[in-house]
C-alpha positions in Angstrom: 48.6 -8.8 -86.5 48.3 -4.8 -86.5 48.3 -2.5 -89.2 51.5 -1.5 -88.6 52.6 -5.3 -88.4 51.2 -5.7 -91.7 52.8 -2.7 -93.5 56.2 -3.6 -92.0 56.0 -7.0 -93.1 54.5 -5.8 -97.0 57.5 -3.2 -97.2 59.9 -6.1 -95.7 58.7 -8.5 -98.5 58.6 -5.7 -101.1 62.7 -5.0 -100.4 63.2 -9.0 -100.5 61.6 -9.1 -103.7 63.9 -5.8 -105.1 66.9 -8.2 -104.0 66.1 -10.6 -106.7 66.0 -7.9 -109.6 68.8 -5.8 -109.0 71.9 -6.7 -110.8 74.3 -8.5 -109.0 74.6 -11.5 -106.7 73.8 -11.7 -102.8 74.3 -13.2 -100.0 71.1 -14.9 -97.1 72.7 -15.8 -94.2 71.1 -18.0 -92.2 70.3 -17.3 -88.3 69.2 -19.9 -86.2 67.7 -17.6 -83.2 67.6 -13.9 -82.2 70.8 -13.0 -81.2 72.6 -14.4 -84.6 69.6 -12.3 -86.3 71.3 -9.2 -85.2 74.8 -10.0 -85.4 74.3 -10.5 -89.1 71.8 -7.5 -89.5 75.0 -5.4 -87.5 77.5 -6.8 -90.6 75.6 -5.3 -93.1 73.6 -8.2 -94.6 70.3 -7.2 -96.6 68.4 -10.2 -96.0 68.1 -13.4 -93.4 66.9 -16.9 -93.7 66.2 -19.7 -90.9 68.2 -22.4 -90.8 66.0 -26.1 -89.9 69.1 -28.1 -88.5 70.3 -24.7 -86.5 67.0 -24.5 -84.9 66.9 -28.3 -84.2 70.6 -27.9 -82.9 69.2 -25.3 -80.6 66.1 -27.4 -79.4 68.4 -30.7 -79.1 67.2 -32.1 -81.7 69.0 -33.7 -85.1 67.8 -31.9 -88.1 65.1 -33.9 -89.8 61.1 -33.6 -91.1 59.7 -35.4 -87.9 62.0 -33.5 -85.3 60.6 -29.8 -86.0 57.3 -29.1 -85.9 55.7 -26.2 -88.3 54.6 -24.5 -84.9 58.7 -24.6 -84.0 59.8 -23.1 -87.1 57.3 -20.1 -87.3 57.6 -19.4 -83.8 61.3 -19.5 -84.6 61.0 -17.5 -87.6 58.7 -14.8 -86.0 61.7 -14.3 -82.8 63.8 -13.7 -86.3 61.4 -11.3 -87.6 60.9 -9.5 -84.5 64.2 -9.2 -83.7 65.7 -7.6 -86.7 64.3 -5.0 -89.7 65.6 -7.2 -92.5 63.1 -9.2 -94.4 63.4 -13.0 -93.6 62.8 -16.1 -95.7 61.9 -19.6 -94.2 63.0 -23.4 -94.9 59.6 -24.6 -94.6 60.7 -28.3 -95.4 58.1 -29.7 -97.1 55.6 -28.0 -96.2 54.6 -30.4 -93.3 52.7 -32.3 -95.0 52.4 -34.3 -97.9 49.0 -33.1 -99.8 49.4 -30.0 -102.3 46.6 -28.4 -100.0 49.3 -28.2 -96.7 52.0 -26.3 -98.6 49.6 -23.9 -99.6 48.1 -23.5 -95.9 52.1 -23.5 -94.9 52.7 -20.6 -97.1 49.4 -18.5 -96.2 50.9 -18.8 -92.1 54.1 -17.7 -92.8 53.1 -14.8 -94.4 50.4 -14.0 -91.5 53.4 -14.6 -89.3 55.3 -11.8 -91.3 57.8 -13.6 -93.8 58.9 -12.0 -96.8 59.5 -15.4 -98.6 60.0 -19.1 -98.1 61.1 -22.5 -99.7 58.7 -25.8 -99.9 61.1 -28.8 -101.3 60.3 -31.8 -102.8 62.0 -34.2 -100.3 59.0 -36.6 -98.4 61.0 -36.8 -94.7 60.7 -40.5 -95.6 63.8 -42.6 -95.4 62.8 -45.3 -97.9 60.9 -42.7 -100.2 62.4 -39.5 -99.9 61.4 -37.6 -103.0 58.2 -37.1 -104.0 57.1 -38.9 -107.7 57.5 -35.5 -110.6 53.8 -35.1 -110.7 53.2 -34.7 -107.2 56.0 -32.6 -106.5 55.0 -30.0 -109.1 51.5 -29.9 -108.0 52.6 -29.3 -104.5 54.2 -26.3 -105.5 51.6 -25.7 -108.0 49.6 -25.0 -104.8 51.6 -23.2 -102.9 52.3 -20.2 -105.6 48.5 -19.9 -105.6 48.2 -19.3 -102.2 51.1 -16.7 -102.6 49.5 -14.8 -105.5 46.2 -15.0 -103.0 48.4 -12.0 -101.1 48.2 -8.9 -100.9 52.2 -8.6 -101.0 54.9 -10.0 -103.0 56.2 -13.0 -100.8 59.2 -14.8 -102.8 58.5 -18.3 -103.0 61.4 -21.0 -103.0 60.9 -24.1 -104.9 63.8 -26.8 -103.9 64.5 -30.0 -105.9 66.4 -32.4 -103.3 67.9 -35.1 -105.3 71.2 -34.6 -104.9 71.3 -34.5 -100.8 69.2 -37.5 -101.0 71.5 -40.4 -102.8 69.4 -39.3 -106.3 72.6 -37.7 -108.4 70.3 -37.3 -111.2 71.2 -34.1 -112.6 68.6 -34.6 -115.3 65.3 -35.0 -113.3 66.7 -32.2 -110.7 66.7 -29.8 -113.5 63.4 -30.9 -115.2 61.8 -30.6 -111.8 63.8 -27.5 -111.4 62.0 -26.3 -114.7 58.4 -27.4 -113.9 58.7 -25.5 -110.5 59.6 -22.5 -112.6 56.3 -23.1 -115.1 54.5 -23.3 -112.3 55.5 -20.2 -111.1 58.1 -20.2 -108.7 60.0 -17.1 -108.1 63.8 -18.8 -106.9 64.8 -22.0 -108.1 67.1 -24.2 -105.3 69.0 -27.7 -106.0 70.9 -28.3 -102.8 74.1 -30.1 -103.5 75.8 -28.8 -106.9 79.0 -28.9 -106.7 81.1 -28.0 -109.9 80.8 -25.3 -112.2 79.1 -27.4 -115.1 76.3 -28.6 -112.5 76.0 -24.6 -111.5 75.4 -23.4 -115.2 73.4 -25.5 -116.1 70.8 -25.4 -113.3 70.6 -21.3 -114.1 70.6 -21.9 -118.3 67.6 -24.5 -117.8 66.0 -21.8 -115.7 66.9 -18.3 -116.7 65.3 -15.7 -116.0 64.5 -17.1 -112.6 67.0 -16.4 -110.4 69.0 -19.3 -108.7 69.5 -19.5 -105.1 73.4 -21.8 -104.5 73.6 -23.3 -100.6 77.5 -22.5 -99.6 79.3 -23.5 -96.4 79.1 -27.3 -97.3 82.0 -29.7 -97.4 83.3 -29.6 -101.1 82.0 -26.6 -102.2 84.4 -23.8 -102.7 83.2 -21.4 -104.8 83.8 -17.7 -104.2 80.8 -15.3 -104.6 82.5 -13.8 -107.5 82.9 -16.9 -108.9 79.2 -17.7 -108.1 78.2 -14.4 -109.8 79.9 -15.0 -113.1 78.1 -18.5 -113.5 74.9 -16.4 -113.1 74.0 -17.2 -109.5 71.5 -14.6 -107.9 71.5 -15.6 -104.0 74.0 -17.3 -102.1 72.3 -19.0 -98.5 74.0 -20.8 -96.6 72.2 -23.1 -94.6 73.4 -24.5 -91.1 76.9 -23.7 -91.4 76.9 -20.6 -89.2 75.0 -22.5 -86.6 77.9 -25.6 -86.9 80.9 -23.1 -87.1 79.0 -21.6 -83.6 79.5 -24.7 -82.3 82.1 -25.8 -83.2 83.9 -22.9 -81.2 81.7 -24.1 -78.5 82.9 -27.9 -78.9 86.5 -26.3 -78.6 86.0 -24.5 -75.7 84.5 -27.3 -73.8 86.7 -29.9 -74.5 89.6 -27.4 -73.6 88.3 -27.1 -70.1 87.3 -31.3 -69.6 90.1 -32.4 -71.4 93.3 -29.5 -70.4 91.9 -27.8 -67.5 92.6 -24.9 -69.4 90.8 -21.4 -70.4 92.3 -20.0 -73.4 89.5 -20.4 -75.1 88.0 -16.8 -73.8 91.4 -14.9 -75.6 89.1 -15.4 -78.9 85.5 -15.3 -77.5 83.6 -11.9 -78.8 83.8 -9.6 -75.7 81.0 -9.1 -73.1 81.4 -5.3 -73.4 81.1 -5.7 -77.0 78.1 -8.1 -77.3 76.4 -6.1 -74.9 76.6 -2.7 -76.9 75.7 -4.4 -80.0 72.5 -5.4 -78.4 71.9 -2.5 -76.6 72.6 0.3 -79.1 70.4 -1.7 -81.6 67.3 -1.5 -78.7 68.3 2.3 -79.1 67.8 2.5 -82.4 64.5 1.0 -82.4 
């Protein structure tokens, strides 16, 4: 990486980290290649984060710990980065691996690949077993904020408690994990899979200062960001839902033509001229 890599990446992480301690809530949409990268950097968005089922969508593959490999997701994560001059955070999964020692290596490449943050979760990938025991967890991300504080730049590290997506609704041991993470030192704490206001408030209480990051775009949640900021949410992600809406327009489309014969589909596609200048007069601007 060059020097001017570097300092872009350092200034990149250094505005990522400013999001987090300025007043007021925001949203981290979540691209799942290049292209999306700049539609959402053209909106007006301040920050980006990769999505694992949207890249596994795009590879044709379901979303999962086996299907993506960590090679995938930085590669994925540096087209991201390269593409756009908003800092970008990573869904590392678990870290691809289960020893403390491969989160922290995890972290220390996706900062050489130019991340301004990412998330290491305590889920295991494993179908029979798929959280990690309290002690193991917290030393896993005990590890990775050391290899974080081993930089020379501020890279926002994501600690993710996955109970409640994995058939655990233990509110309880989500937030005392939630709470360990933060002792250990994460910067952003992450439950997917609250879904009322109590569950909301008190994941931030049990945490505060640390800001909260809330997953939207799921089934059954409905919260607006105004609501989200007055229960003391920070960041609003919101995972692979851009991806599915994507294609879901694209389902639509297809089954139009197989099933009707028909082409009406193209009345509400984004125009050509229009994609095309978008790209173009960003090139420009670089």
């Amino acid at each position: 990486m060059s020097t001017q890599e570097d300092h872009s990446g350092q200034a990149r992480a250094e505005v990522f980290r400013a999001l987090h301690q300025r007043t007021g809530i925001f949203v981290m949409p979540n691209p799942w290649d290049a292209g999306s990268a700049r539609v959402l950097e053209s909106l007006g968005f301040e920050a980006l984060a990769t999505t694992s089922a949207g890249l596994a969508y795009t590879l044709g593959k379901p979303d999962g710990h086996a299907s993506i490999t960590r090679d995938e997701t930085l590669q994925n994560a540096h087209s991201i980065i390269m593409a756009t001059r908003l800092p970008v955070s990573a869904d590392l999964e678990n870290g691809y691996g289960d020893e403390p020692a491969n989160c922290a290596e995890t972290i220390l490449l996706a900062a050489k690949m130019g991340l301004s943050g990412g998330s290491i979760e305590d889920a295991t990938g494993r179908p029979n077993d798929p959280i990690y025991p309290f002690e193991q967890a917290v030393e896993r991300v005990k590890a990775a904020v050391e290899a974080v504080r081993s930089l020379p730049y501020p890279f926002t590290l994501t600690a993710r408690a996955e109970n409640l997506i994995y058939g655990r609704p233990d509110l309880a041991d989500t937030i005392r994990r939630l709470e360990a993470f933060a002792d250990a030192g994460a910067d952003v704490l992450f439950a997917p899979g609250l879904k009322s206001r109590e569950e909301i408030q008190a994941v931030v209480k049990a945490v505060h200062p640390r800001p909260v990051n809330v997953i939207m775009g799921l089934s059954g949640s409905s919260f607006s960001l105004d609501q989200l900021a007055e229960l003391g949410v920070k960041r609003v992600s919101i995972g692979s839902s851009l991806a599915r809406a994507a294609y879901g327009a694209f389902f639509r489309a297809a089954e139009e033509i197989r099933q009707k014969g028909t082409f009406s589909y193209a009345d509400d596609a984004k125009p050509y001229a229009a994609m095309n200048s978008l790209f173009t007069n960003y090139d420009k601007k670089g």
